[in-house]
N, C-alpha and C positions, 0 to 999 in steps of 0.2 A: 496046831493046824491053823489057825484062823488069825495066828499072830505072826503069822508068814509073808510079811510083807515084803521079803526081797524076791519072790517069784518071777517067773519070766513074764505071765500071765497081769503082775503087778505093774511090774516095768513097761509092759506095753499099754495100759490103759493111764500109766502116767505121761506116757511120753505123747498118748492123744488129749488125753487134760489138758499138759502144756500148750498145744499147739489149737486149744478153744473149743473142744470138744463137751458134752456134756452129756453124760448117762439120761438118759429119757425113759427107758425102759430096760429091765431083764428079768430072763425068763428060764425055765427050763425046757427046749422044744421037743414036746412028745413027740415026732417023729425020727429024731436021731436020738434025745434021750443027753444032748447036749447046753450046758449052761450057754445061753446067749444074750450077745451086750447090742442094743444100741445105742449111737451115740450120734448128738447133732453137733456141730458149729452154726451158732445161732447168726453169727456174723456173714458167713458167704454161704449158709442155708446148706450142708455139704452133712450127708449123711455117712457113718461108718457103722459096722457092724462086726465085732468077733464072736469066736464058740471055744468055748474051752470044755475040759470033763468035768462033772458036778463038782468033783473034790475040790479043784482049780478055781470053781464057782463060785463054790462058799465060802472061799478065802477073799476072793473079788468083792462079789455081794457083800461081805463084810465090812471090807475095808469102804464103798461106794457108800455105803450107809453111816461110815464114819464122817463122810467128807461133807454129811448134808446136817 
């Protein structure tokens, strides 16, 4: 599970890396009960934010705590 880094969930928080993004915060939001990413570009100050399911999460959370 948490070595699953061809995910779609992967692919998409790589292809906002690429483009100068950077994890700032994530969470799980108790009121959907869904993993949620945010992320800045520090360069044009330009905020993003995904939700994935927990499962989708941990494999994220994983991999973002690799990259620091």
């Amino acid at each position: 599970m948490y070595g699953d880094f061809d995910s779609p969930v992967i692919k998409n928080f790589k292809n906002l890396y690429d483009e100068g993004y950077r994890c700032i915060l994530y969470e799980v939001d108790k009121r959907d009960n869904l993993f949620t990413v945010h992320l800045k570009n520090f360069q044009n100050e330009d905020t993003r934010m995904f939700k994935c399911n927990p499962d989708e999460g941990a494999v994220l959370q994983n991999y973002i705590d690799r990259l620091s």
